[in-house]
C-alpha positions as CSV (number, residue, x, y, z in Angstrom):
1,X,31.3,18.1,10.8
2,X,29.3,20.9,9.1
3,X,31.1,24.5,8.5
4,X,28.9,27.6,7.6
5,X,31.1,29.3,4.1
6,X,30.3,32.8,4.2
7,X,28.5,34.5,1.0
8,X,31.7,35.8,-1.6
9,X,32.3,39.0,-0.6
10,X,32.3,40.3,-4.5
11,X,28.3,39.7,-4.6
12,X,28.7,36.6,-6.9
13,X,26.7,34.2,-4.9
14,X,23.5,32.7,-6.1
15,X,21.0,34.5,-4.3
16,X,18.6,32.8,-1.3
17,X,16.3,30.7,-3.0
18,X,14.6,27.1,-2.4
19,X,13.7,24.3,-4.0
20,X,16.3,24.3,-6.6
21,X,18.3,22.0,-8.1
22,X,22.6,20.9,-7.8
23,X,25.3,18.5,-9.0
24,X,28.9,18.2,-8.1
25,X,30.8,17.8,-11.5
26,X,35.2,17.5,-10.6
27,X,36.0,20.2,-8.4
28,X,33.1,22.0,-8.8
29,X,29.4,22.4,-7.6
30,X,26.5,23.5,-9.8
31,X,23.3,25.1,-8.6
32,X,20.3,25.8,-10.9
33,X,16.8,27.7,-10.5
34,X,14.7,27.3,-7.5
35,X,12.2,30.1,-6.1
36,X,13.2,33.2,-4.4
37,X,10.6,34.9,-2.2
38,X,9.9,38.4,-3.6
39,X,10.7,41.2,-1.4
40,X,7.6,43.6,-0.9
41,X,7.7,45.9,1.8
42,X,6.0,49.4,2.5
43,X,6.9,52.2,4.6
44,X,10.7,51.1,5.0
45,X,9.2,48.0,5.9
46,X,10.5,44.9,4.2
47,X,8.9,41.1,3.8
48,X,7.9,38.2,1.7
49,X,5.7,38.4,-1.2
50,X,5.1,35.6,-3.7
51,X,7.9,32.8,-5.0
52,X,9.6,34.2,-7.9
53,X,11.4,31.4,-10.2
54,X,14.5,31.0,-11.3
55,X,15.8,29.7,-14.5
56,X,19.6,30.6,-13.6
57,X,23.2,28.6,-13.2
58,X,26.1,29.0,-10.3
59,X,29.2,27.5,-10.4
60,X,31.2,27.1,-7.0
61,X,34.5,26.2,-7.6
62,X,35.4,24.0,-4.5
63,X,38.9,24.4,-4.6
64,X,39.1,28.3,-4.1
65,X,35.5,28.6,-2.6
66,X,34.7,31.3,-5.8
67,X,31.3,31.6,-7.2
68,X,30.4,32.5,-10.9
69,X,26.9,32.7,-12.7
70,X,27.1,30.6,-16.3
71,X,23.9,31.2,-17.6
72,X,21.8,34.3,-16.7
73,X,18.4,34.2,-16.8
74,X,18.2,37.5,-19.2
75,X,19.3,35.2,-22.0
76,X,17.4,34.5,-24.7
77,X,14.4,32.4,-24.1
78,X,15.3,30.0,-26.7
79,X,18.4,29.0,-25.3
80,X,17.5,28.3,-21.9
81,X,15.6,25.8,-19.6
82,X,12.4,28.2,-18.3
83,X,12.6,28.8,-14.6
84,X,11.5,26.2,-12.5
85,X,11.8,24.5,-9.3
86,X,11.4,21.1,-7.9
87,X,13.6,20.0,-10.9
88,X,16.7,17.2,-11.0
89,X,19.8,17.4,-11.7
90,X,22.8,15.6,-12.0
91,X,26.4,15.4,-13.2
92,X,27.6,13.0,-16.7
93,X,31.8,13.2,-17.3
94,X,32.4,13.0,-20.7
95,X,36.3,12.5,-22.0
96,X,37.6,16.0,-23.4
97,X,36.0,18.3,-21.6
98,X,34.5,19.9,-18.7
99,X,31.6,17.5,-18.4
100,X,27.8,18.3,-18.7
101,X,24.7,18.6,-16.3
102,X,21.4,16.8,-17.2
103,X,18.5,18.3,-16.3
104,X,15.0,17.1,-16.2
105,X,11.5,17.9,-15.3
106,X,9.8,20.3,-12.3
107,X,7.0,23.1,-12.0
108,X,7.3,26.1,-14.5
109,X,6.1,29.4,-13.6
110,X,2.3,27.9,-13.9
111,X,3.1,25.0,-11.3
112,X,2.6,23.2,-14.5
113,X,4.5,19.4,-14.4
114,X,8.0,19.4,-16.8
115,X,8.6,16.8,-18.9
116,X,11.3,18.3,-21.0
117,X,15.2,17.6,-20.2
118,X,18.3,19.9,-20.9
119,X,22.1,19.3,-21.3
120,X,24.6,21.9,-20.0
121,X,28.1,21.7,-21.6
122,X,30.1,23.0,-19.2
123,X,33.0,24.0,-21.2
124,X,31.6,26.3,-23.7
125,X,28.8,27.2,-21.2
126,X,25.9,26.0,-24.2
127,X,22.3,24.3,-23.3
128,X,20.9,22.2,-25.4
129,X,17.0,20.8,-25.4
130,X,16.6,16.8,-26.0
131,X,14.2,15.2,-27.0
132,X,13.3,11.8,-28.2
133,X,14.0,10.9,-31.7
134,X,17.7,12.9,-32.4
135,X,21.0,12.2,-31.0
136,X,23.0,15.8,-30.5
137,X,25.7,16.2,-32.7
138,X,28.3,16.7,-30.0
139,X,27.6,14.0,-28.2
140,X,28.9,10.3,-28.4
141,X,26.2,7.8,-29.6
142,X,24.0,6.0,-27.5
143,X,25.0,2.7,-26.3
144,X,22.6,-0.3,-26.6
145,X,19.6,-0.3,-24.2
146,X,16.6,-2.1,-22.7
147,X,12.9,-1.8,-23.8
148,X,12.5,0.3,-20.1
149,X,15.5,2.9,-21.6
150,X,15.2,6.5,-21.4
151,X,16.8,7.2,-25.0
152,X,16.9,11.1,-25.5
153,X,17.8,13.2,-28.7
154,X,18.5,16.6,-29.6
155,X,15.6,18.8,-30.7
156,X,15.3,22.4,-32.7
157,X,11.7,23.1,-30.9
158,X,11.9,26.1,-28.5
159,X,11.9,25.5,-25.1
160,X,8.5,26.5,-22.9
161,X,7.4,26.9,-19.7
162,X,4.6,24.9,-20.6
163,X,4.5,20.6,-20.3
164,X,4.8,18.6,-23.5
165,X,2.2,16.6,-24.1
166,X,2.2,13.3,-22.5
167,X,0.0,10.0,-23.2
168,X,-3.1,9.4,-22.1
169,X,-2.1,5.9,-20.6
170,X,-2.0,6.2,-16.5
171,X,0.0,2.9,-16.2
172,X,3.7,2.9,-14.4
173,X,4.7,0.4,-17.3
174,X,6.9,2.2,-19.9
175,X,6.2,-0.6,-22.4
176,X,2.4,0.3,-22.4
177,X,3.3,3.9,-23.1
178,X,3.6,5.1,-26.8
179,X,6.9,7.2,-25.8
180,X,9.6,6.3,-23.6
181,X,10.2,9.8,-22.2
182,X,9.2,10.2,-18.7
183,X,6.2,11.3,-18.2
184,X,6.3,15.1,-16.9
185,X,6.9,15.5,-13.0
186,X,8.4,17.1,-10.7
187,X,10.5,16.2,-6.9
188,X,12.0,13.2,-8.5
189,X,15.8,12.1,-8.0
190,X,18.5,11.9,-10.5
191,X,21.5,10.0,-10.0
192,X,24.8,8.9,-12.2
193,X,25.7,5.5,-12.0
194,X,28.9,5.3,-14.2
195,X,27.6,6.4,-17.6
196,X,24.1,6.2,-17.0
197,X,21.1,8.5,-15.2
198,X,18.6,7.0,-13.2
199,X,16.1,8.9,-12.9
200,X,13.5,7.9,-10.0
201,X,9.8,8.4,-8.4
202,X,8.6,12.0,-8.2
203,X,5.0,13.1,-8.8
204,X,3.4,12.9,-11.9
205,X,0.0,13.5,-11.3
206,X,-0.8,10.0,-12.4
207,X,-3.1,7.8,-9.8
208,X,-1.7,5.0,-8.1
209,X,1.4,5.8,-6.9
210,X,2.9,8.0,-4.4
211,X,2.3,10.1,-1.8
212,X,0.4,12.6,-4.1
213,X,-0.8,9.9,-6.7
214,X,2.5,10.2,-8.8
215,X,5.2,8.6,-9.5
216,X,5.1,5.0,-8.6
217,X,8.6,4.4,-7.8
218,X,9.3,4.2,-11.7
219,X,13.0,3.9,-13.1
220,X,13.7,5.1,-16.3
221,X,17.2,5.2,-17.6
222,X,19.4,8.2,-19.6
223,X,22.4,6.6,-21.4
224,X,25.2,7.6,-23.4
């Protein structure tokens, strides 16, 4: 059954937020951005002001129940995902190392749609921005896909809390698209199956599908 774990005595717990973001990768488990309601209060009185986003990374290491922040969100803009929530997330082993997190879409500060995607290396505790069209360096090339594939490659543009631009097609069809990227969304799912991502659904503002006209119950597929 369920047991409550009690917040690390030391303060390194992620703080209370919602909407975020996790993966399990080995014996650890990975939590990333989310909204945390802002405390306003007056008189010694405390409440809830407006959702504050969170661009941040906690590692809980399962085995001895320890928390520790990897990436803070007071580092350089360049080198960071922008905060967000409503993202996905999930884990890719990768022989020699740690492993790495994939991270994709969600609502930036704006509750603009996301259609960028991020790589965590665990080990050295680096992201890294992808983008079709370049393959990063420290990563093993990309096997052979399908048409429907979801091939992503490294890019130097700075990251943005802003959505890329998308194309103007409305279709659920990645073959009458001009890219293969997903289209920017955000409250889709994210799964590993062996050495591949799926990533699935969420809302993409597009008509025709899903319970907010996005998504269409679309597959596209991340491989290394």
């Amino acid at each position: 059954g369920w047991a409550c774990l009690p917040p690390a005595e030391d303060g390194s717990s992620p703080p209370p937020r919602a909407f975020h973001c996790g993966a399990a990768l080995g014996a650890s488990l990975f939590v990333f951005g989310g909204h945390a309601m802002e405390e306003r209060g007056g008189g010694g009185g405390r409440g809830q002001g407006r959702p504050r986003k969170r661009n941040d990374l906690f590692e809980l290491r399962l085995d001895r129940l320890e928390w520790r922040q990897l990436a803070a969100a007071g580092a350089p803009a360049l080198l960071l995902p922008c905060a967000r929530d409503f993202a996905s997330m999930c884990s890719l082993p990768r022989a020699g190392s740690r492993g790495l997190l994939l991270l994709h879409g969600g609502l930036d500060c704006s509750d603009g749609r996301l259609g960028d995607t991020w790589i965590f290396d665990v080990g050295p505790g680096r992201w890294t921005r992808v983008e079709s069209g370049f393959v990063p360096a420290a990563l093993p090339p990309l096997s052979s896909l399908p048409a429907s594939s979801w091939p992503m490659r490294s890019s130097s543009s700075p990251s943005s809390c802003s959505s890329p631009p998308s194309s103007s097609s409305s279709s659920s069809s990645c073959a009458s698209r001009s890219s293969l990227n997903p289209l920017p969304r955000y409250g889709a799912s994210l799964t590993r199956v062996g050495g591949r991502a799926f990533l699935v659904g969420g809302d993409t503002g597009a008509p025709g599908g899903g319970a907010e006209g996005g998504g269409g119950g679309k597959v596209e597929l991340f491989s290394f």
